[in-house]
C-alpha positions, -999 to 999 in steps of 0.1 A, spaced: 260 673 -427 254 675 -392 287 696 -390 272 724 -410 238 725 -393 254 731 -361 278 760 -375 247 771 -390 224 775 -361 246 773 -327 257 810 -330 222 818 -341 201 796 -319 222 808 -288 221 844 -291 183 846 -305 172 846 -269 188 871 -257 164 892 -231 171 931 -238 166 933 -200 196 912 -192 225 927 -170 252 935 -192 287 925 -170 310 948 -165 335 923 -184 340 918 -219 367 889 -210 351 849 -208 362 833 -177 374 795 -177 388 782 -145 393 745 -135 410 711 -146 444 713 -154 443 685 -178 415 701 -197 436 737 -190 455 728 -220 428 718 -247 406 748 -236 434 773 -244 442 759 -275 407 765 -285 403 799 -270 433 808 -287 420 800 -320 388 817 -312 410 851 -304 425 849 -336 393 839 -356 366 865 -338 357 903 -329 355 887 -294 391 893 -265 406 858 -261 391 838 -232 407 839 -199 416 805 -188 429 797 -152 443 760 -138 426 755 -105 421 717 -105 389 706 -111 376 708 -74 388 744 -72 373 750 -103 339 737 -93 337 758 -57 346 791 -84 321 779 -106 294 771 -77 297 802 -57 274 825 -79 256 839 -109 271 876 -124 306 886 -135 323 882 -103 321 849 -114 335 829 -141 317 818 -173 328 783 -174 346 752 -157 372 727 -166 367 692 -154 387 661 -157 356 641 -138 319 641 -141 301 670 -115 296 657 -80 263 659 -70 275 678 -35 289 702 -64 258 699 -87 235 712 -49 259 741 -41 257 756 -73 218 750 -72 215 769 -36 237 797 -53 216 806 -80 234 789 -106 208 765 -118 211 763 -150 244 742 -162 253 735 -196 275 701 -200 300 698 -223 318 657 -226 350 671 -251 362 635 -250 387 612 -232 419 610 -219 437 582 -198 456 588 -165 489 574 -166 517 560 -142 548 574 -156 587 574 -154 614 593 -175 630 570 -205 659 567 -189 646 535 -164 629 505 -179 595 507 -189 567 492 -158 542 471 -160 519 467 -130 486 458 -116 462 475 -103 467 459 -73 501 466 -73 494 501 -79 467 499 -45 495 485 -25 521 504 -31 502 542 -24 473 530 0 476 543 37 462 509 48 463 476 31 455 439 40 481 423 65 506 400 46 498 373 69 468 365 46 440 375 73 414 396 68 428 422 90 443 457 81 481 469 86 490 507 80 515 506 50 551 499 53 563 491 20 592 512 9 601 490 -23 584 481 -51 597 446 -49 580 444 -14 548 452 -34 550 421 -57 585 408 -60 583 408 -100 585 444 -98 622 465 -92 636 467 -60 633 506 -60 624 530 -38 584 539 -39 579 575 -48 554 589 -69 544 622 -77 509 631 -82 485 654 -80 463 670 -53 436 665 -35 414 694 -54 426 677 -90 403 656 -112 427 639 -122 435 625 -81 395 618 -82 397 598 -109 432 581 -101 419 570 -70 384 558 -83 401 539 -113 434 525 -103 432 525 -61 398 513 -58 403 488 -84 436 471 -66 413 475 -39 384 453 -49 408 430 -61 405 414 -24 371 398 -22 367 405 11 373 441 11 352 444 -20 321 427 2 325 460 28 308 481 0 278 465 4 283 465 44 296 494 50 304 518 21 316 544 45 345 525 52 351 507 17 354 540 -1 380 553 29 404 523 27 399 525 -11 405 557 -15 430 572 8 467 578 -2 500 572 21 511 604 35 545 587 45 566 603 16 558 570 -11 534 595 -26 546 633 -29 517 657 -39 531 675 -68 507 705 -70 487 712 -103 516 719 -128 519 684 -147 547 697 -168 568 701 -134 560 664 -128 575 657 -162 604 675 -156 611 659 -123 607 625 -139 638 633 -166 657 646 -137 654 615 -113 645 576 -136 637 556 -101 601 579 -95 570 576 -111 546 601 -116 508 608 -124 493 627 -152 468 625 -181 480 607 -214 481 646 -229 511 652 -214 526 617 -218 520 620 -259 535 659 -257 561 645 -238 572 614 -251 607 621 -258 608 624 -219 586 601 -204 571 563 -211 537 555 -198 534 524 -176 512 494 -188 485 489 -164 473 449 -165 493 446 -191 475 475 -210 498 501 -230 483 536 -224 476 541 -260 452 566 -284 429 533 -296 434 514 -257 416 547 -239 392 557 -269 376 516 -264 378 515 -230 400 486 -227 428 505 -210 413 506 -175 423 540 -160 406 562 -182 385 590 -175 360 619 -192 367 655 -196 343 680 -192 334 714 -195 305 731 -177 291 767 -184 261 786 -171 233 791 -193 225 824 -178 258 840 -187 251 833 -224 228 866 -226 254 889 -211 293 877 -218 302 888 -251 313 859 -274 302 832 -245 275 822 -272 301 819 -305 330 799 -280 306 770 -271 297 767 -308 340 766 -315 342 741 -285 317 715 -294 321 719 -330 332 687 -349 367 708 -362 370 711 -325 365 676 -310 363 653 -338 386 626 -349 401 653 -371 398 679 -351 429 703 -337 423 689 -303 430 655 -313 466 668 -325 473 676 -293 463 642 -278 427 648 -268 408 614 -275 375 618 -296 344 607 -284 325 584 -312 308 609 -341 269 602 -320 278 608 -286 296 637 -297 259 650 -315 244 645 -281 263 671 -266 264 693 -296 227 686 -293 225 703 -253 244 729 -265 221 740 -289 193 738 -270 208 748 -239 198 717 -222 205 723 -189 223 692 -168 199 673 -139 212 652 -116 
C-alpha cells in the first residue's frame, strides 16, 4: 500500500509547490555528479526514466564522491548540478560549505548498501584476512615488531611479513583515490579497524584524536598501494591481467564481475548479499544521494526522477537495482526516506 501512496502523491506533492516566480534554468538536462559506485545505479535509473517520461535522460558524471560534494556545494542555479552521488554519509565541513553557498536546503536520499571489498582475479587462491592484517599491510606507519609501543614507518613488502599465514606475495593493491567514497569508507572500516585492534593505539583517541585518526587513516605511498583512479572496471581488468594484486571496490562490481574476480573474506566474513544487508560483514558502507530542494521548482523532471529513485520498484528487495547488486535497505527505513522525499525534508546536521 505504501508503494502506491507514494506513486500517487510524490509527483504531485513535489511539483504542487511550484512558485510561478521561480527562475526557470537555462537547462532542460538533470545534473548528477559524484560517487562512482553509486555512478552505476543512478544511470540505470535515469535510463529507465528516459525511456519511461517526456523528460531528456539525466546527465550523470563520476567524480568520486568528494568531487562530487565540492560540485554540489559550490552554488544554487543551473551552473550547477541538480544532485550528488555519495558512497558515505555528507561531511559536516561539506554539509557548512554548501550552507555558506546558498544551498541550504538538501534533500537525502539512503538508496541502500553496498560492501567494500578486497579483491583478486580467480586465477590466485581466494584470501582470507584480518582487519588487522589489512592495517598492516597499507598503513604508512605501524607498531614496531619489537612489541613496544613505539611506531616504525612501514616496510613490509610481503604479505607473509604481515602475518606469516598469509602468501608470501608481493603487497600491491589497487585502490581508489583520495576524493572517492569508497577510500573514505575503506579507510574508516577496514584501516581504522586493524588499527584499534592495538589497545594502545586505540586509547590515543581519547588522548589525542588528532593523531589516532592520522596513523589510522593514512595509506603507504611506497608503491604497496597504487591509486587506481575512479574507473573500478579498470581495477577489475588489471586484476585478471596480473593474479598476485588485490584490488578495492564496492561488492557491485565484484557480483557484475564474478567470472573475473573473487572477493576476499574479511575476519573470516564472505562479502555476501545477506553478510552486508545484516551488518555482519564488517566493511560495509551506505550509499547516498543528495539533491537541492530548490532546484525542484525549476529543472524539468527533477520532481518525477526522485519519485523513480526512491520508489519501492527502484530500491526494494525486488527492485531493478537489486539485479544489479545494490543491497536493499529493510521495507521501514526505506519509508523514512521515501517519507523526506515527499515532504522535502531538508537534511540537518
Amino acid at each position: 500500500m505504501r508503494k502506491s501512496v507514494f506513486k500517487l502523491i510524490s509527483v504531485s506533492a513535489l511539483t504542487a509547490a511550484v512558485v510561478t516566480s521561480a527562475p526557470v534554468f537555462a537547462r532542460d538536462n538533470i545534473q548528477v555528479v559524484g560517487s562512482s559506485t553509486v555512478y552505476p545505479f543512478v544511470t540505470v535509473v535515469a535510463e529507465k526514466f528516459g525511456r519511461s517520461t517526456d523528460f531528456n535522460t539525466p546527465i550523470i558524471e563520476s567524480t568520486g564522491s568528494g568531487g562530487g560534494m565540492k560540485l554540489f556545494c559550490t552554488g544554487v542555479g543551473d551552473a550547477h548540478p541538480d544532485f550528488t552521488n555519495a558512497s558515505r554519509r555528507i561531511k559536516k565541513s561539506e554539509f557548512d560549505i554548501c550552507q555558506e553557498n546558498g544551498v541550504t536546503n538538501i534533500l537525502e536520499i539512503k538508496i541502500g548498501y553496498d560492501g567494500i571489498v578486497l579483491a583478486n582475479s580467480k586465477k590466485a587462491d581466494r584470501a582470507d584476512v584480518s582487519r588487522k592484517d589489512i592495517f598492516l599491510a597499507l598503513a604508512k606507519e605501524i607498531p614496531n615488531p619489537d612489541g613496544s609501543e613505539s611506531l616504525v614507518e612501514n616496510t613490509y613488502q610481503y604479505w607473509n611479513e604481515v602475518n606469516p599465514s598469509l602468501p608470501a606475495i608481493k603487497i600491491e593493491v589497487l585502490g581508489p583515490p583520495p576524493t572517492s567514497g569508497t577510500r573514505d569508507a575503506f579507510v574508516e572500516l577496514a584501516m581504522e579497524g586493524g588499527c584499534k585492534s592495538f589497545n594502545w593505539i586505540k586509547a590515543m583517541k581519547k588522548t589525542d584524536k588528532g593523531a589516532y585518526k592520522a596513523l589510522c587513516h593514512t595509506i603507504r605511498e611506497d608503491g604497496g598501494f597504487v591509486e587506481a583512479g575512479e574507473n573500478d572496471n579498470l581495477i577489475v581488468q588489471k586484476l585478471d591481467k596480473n593474479p598476485d594484486a588485490f584490488g578495492i571496490f564496492g561488492y557491485s562490481f565484484l557480483d557484475q564481475n564474478s567470472d573475473k574476480v573473487q572477493g576476499s573474506l574479511v575476519d573470516g566474513i564472505e562479502p555476501e548479499f545477506e553478510n552486508i544487508s545484516d551488518g555482519s560483514y564488517p566493511v560495509s558502507r551506505s550509499l547516498y544521494v543528495y539533491g537541492k530542494v530548490a532546484h525542484i521548482q525549476v529543472t524539468p523532471g527533477m520532481s518525477e526522477f526522485i519519485a523513480e529513485l526512491v520508489d519501492e520498484d527502484t530500491l526494494g528487495e525486488e527492485g531493478y537495482l537489486a539485479d544489479r547488486g545494490l543491497i536493499s535497505m529493510p521495507e521501514e527505513e526505506m519509508e523514512v526516506f521515501q517519507e523526506n522525499a515527499e515532504n522535502r525534508t531538508s537534511l540537518e546536521l
